[in-house]
N, C-alpha and C positions, 0 to 999 in steps of 0.2 A: 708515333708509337703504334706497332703492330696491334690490336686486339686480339685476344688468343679467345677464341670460341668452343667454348665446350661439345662434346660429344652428345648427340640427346639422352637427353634422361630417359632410361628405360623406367616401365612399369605403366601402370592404367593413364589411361588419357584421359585428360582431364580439359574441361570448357574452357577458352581463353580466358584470360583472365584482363581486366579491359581496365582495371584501376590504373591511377593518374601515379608517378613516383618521381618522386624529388632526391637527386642529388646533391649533396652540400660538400664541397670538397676544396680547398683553395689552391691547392696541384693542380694545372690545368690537363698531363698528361693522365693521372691518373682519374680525374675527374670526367674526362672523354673515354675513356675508355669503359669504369662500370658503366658511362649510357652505352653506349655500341653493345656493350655484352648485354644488357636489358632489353637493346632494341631486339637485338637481330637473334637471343636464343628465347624471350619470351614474349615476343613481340607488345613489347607494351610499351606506355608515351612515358617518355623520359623526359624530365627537364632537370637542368642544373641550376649551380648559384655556387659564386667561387666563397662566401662566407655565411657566417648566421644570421649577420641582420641582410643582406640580399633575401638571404632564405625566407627568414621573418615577413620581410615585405610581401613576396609570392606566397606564402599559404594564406596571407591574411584578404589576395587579391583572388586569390584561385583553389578549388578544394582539390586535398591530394590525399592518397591511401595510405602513402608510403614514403616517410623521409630516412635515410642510409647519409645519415652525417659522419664526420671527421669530428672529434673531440679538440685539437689543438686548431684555430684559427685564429684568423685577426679579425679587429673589431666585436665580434660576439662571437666564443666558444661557442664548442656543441653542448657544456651543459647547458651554459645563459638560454642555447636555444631551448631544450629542454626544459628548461623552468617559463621560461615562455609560452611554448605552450599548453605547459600543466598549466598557465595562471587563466588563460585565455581561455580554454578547456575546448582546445582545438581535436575536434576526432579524426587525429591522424597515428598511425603506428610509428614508431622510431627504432630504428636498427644503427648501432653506432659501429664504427670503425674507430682502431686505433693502435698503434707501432708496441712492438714486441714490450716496451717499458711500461706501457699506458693500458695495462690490465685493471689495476687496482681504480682507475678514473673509469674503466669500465662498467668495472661491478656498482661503483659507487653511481653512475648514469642508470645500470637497472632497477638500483632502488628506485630514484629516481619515478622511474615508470619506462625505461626503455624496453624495448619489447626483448632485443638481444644484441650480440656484439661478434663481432669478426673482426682479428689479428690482422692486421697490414700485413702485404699483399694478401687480399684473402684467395682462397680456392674460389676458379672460376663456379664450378659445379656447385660447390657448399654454398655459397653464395649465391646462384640463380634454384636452387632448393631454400635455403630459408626465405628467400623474397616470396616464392611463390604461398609457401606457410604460412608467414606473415599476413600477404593478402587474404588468405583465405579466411581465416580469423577476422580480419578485420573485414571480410564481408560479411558475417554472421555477425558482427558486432551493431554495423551500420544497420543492418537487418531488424534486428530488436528494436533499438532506437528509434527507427520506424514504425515498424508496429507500434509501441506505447506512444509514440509523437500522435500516432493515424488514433489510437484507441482513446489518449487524451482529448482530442481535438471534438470529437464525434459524441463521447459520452460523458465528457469529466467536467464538474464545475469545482472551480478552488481544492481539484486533488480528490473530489468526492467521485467515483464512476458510477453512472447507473444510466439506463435505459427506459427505467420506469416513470409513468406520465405522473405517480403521485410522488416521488421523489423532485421533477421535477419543478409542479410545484412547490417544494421545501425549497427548492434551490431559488427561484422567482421569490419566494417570501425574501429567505437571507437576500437578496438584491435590495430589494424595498427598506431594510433595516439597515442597511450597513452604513449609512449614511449618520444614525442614529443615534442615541448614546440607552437604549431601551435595555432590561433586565430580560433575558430570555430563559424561557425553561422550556429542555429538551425531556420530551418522554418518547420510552422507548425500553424493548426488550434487552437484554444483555447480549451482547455481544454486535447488537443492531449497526453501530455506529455510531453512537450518543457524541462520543469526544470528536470524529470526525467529522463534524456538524459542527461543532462547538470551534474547532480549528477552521473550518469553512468561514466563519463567522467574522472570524477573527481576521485571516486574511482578505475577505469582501473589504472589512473596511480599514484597511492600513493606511493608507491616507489620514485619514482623518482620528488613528489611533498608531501610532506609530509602535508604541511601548512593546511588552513582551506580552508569550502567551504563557499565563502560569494555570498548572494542572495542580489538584491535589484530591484525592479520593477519600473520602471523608465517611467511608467504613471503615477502611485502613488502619484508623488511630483512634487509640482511646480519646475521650475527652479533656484529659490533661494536657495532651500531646498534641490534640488539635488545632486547640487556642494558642500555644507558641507557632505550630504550623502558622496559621494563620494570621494572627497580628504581631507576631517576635516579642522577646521579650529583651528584657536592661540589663544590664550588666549585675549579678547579684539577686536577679531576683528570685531565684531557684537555687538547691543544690545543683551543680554543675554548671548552672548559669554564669560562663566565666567571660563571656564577653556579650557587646548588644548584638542582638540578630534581628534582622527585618523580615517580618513575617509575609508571607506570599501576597494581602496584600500591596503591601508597599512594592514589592515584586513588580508589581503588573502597572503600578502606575505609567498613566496613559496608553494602556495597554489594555486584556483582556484576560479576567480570572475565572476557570470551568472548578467551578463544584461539584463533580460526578456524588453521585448515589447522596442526593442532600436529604433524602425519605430516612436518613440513618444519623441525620445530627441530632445530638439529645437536646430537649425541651432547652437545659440551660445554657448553651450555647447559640440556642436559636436563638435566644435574646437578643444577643449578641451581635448574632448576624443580621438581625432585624434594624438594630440602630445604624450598621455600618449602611448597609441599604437607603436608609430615611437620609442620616446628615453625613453620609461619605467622609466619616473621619471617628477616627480612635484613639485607645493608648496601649502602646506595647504594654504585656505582663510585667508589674512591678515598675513603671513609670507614671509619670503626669504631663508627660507632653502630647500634646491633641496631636497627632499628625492626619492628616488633610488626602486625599486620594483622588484622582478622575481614571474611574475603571470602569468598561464593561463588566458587568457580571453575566456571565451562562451556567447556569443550574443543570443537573442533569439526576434522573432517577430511572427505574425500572418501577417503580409502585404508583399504584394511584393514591397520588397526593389526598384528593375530597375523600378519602376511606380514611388514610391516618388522622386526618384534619377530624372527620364524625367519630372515628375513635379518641381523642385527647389524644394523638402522639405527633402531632405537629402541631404549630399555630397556625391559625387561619390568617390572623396578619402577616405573616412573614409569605404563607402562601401566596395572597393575592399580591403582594410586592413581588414577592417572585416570577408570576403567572400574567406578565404584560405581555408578552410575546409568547406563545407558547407553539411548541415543532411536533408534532407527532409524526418519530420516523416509524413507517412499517419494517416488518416483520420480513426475514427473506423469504419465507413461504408464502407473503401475499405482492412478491412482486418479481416474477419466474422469471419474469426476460432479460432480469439482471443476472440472472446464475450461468449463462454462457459468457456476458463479457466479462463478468468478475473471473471466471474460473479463468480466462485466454488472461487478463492482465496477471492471475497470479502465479499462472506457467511460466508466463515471460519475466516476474518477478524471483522468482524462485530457480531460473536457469543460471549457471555459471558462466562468467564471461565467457565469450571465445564460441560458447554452443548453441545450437538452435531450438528453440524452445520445444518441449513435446506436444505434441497436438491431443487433443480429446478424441476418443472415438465414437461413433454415434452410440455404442451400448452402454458407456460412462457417462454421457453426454446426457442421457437417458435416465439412469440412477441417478443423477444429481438431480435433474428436474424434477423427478418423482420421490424424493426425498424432503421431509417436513422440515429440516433443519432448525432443532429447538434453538440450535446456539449460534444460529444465525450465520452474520457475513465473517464473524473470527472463527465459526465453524468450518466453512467452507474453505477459507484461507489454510489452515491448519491440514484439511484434506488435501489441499494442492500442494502444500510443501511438501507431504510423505509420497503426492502419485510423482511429482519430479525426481523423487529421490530414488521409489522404485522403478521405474519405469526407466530403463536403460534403453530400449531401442526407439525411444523417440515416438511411441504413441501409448496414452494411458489408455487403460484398460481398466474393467472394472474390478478386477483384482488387484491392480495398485490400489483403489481406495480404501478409507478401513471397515474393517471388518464389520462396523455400526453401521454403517451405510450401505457396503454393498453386499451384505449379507440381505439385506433385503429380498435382491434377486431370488438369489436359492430358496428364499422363505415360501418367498409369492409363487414359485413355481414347487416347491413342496405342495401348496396348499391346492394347486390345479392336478395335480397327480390324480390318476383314474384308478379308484379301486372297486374291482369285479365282484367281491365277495361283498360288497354295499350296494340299495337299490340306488338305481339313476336319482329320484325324485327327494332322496334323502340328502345325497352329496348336494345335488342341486340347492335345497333347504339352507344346506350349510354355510354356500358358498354365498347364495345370497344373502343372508344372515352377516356375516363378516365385511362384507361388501356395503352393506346398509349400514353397519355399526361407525367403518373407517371414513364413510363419505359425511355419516352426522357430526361426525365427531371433528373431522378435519372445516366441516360449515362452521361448527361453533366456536371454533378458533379463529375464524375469521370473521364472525359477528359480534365474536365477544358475548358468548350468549344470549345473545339476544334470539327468541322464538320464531317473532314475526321475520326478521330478514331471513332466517335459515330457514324456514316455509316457503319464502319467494325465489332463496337462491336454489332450492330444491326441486319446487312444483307442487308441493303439496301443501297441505292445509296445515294452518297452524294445529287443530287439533289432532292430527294424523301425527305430526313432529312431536308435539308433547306426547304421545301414545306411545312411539318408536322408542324418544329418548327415556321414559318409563321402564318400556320393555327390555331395553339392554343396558339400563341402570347408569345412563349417562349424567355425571355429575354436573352442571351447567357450569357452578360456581366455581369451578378448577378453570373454566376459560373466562371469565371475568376479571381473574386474576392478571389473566395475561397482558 
């Protein structure tokens, strides 16, 4: 059979394109021929396979960009093959073919996940244009995949990323413990990454915990609501209580259960929680059967526990049961060199299939690093999905971020503006003034008030610090809290 050769496709030249494409066709004329027209208009490596499981065998021997199946075959249709490689989660594109009747098997193939479809005989030309489509997509695809493969491999422990030597070791500790069956509590700012610690945790030791990971935020719920959350209750033993439910507890058996924000369980509940801790077993609300448990427990708060403990609002028994292991994650503002690979993973996290992620610019790149971010790594995250969102030509700027953040710029450069009808020695007053305020203030956040370290991280004298922080009426205790 002739190949009929299309005319070239006018318009911009484009880089060959050098991916691998598989034919699956059981017609041998027609099956030679889309390779010829592959070869010789877009010079690219073609192979065949006269059915699906041929095909099957070849991507699973060889990686390919591109498989252009026939739907009706022997041994294994073109959907089986398609379900085949959704099941396998083979990163290959599929473009299905199929005769004037077999539309409707079509459509129902792009559900599926096919990328698209061409009518038997298809148009030479339509045909060597959506291939090349196809590829290209599926180069930006592989692309990303890449990137997060390279960005996992290099900073990520158990899905956690980071750069920073004090994260690292948190992640060295969770190694140490996973083997364990030990009560952990995680402290830490909001939005820090408490639960993604507590999921790290969880995953280190799957082996040896197989069961699920049960979450429950335990501000969330009043106290009535808690105690069914958490141990279920019997059939009747409530209004509405119309059948038994097993409380998160029992959930997590031989598994692992995070208690976020546990600084918020009332005194009588903590009882509660205190005995499940001691003899790992309970009773649903409104029953009398002991049920038995083998759970990790992870705790997690933003408050310092020995403050509510010296206040009466926590028990100190339940504390120090709780406090065998204890995580202190930092703060993203004391660990800067994670704000470039978090922000690159959440570009690439926040791109649409098929696109190339947008890059940072050094002057965004720049406000983010010089940004305190109170609300931490879900602050950050939340700024990267609106700069993806705005940022249509594929580099963020500091004007995609918001307006809390990168209004800073214009602040800071507000505040260096030169004015003539003020003496030089006065502005200057000013500026060093504002400058000495933001640098003490930003130290005692990260000594947690403490005098002597912010004298050391300073250079000055402890008495100089307390002087300073007197004179521009810096509250200590605001950063103790933190």
């Amino acid at each position: 059979m002739t190949t009929e050769v299309p005319e070239p496709i006018t318009g911009p030249k484009e880089p060959a394109i050098s991916q691998r494409v598989l034919v699956v066709e059981d017609l041998e004329d027609t099956r030679v021929s889309q390779q010829q027209l592959l070869c010789l208009s877009l010079g690219l490596e073609v192979d065949t396979a006269e059915d699906g499981q041929a095909a099957l065998s070849m991507l699973l021997e060889r990686n390919y960009s591109l498989v252009i199946t026939d739907l009706r075959m022997p041994k294994l249709n073109g959907m089986k093959l398609i379900e085949e490689i959704n099941q396998r989660k083979l990163p290959v594109t599929v473009i299905v073919t199929t005769g004037h009747g077999g539309v409707n098997d079509a459509v129902n193939a792009m559900r599926m996940g096919a990328y698209d479809f061409l009518v038997k005989p298809p148009n030479p030309q339509h045909l060597c244009m959506l291939v090349q489509r196809a590829l290209r997509e599926r180069s930006l695809q592989d692309e990303v995949a890449s990137l997060r493969q390279e960005l996992g491999q290099r900073h990520s422990f158990q899905n956690v990323i980071s750069k920073s030597p004090r994260m690292h070791d948190v992640f060295e500790l969770i190694g140490q413990i996973a083997t364990t069956s030990s009560t952990v509590l995680v402290i830490g700012e909001t939005g820090s990454g408490k639960e993604q610690i507590a999921r790290a945790i969880h995953q280190a030791s799957a082996e040896q915990r197989p069961g699920a990971f049960v979450a429950i935020n335990c501000a969330a719920l009043p106290e009535t609501l808690l105690e069914s959350e958490l141990f279920g209750h019997e059939k009747g033993a409530f209004t509405g209580a119309t059948t038994q439910r097993k409380g998160r507890f029992e959930q997590a058996h031989k598994g692992t259960i995070f208690l976020d924000e546990i600084g918020d369980v009332p005194l009588a509940m903590q009882v509660k929680l205190l005995r499940v801790l001691q003899e790992r077993k309970f009773e649903r609300i409104g029953g009398t059967e002991t049920v038995e448990i083998d759970v990790r427990v992870v705790a997690a708060t933003h408050q310092a526990l020995e403050k509510l403990v010296k206040d009466g609002k926590f028990r100190e028994d339940l504390f120090y049961r709780l406090n065998v292991i204890r995580i202190d994650v930092p703060p993203l503002r004391d660990r800067p060199e994670d704000i470039p690979v978090l922000a690159s993973f959440f570009a690439q996290k926040f791109t649409r299939t098929g696109q190339t992620p947008p890059k940072l610019s050094p002057e965004a790149l720049q406000v983010l690093q010089g940004y305190s971010w109170p609300g931490n790594v879900r602050q950050l995250e939340n700024a990267l999905e609106r700069a993806c969102i705005t940022a249509r030509d594929g580099l963020i700027l500091p004007k995609h971020l918001p307006s809390d953040i990168s209004g800073l710029i214009s602040s800071s450069k507000q505040a260096m503006q030169v004015d003539l009808s003020r003496s030089l020695p006065e502005q200057l007053s000013e500026l060093v003034a504002s400058f000495e305020k933001r640098y003490l203030r930003k130290a005692l956040r990260r000594t947690r008030g403490h005098v002597g370290k912010t004298a050391k991280i300073s250079g000055l004298s402890r008495r100089s610090v307390t002087e300073k922080i007197g004179h521009y009426a810096i509250d200590k205790a605001e950063f103790k809290k933190d």
